[in-house]
N, C-alpha and C positions, 0 to 999 in steps of 0.2 A: 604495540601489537596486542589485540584481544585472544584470549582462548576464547571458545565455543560457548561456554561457564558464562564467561564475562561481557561477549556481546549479547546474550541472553538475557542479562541483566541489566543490560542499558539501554537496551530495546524492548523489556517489559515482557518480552516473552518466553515461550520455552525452549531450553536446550531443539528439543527433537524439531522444531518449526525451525531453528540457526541452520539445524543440519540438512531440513529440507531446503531452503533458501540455494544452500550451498551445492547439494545437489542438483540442482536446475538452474546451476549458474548464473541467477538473480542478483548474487549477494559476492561480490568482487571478495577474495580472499589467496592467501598461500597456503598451500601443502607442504609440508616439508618432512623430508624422510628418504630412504633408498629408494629410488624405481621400483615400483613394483609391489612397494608397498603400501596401505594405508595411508601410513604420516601420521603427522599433526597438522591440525586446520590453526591457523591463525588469521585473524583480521585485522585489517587495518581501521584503526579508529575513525577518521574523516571519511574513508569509503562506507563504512556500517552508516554514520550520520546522512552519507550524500542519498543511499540508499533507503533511509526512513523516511527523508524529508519528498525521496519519487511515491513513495506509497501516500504520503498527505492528501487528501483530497477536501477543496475548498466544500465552503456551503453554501447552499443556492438559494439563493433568492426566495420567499415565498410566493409564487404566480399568484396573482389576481385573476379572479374568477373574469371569464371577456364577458364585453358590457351585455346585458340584453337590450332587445328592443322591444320598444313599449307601441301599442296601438290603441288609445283612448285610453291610457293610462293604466292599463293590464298590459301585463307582461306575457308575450307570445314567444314561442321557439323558432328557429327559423331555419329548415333543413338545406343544407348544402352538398351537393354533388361532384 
């Protein structure tokens, strides 16, 4: 189990972004402490990883410009509605 400190630091980021994460119940975690109050936040290692690897986002492809059309060998634009 992570403190706050140390999933912080294996996710490259800062404390106060761990704590927002956790506030908006993004980021799977335990409280522990009496009802009522605070606690302490712990995490679970393989849930902080499951939860980096949903933020990943691939990269795209670079689109190719679409072909133009040519009329006697100049290139014209072709307006579509």
């Amino acid at each position: 189990m992570l403190t706050v400190q140390l999933a912080a630091e294996k996710a490259g980021v800062s404390k106060s972004l761990v704590y927002i994460w956790v506030e908006k119940n993004v980021l799977p975690h335990f409280r522990l402490g009496k009802p009522g109050s605070r606690g302490t936040i712990r995490i679970d290692e393989s849930d902080l990883k499951t939860f980096l690897d949903s933020l990943k986002r691939a990269k795209r492809p670079k689109e190719s410009p679409p072909p133009a059309h040519r009329t006697n060998g100049i290139f014209r634009h072709i307006n579509v509605r």
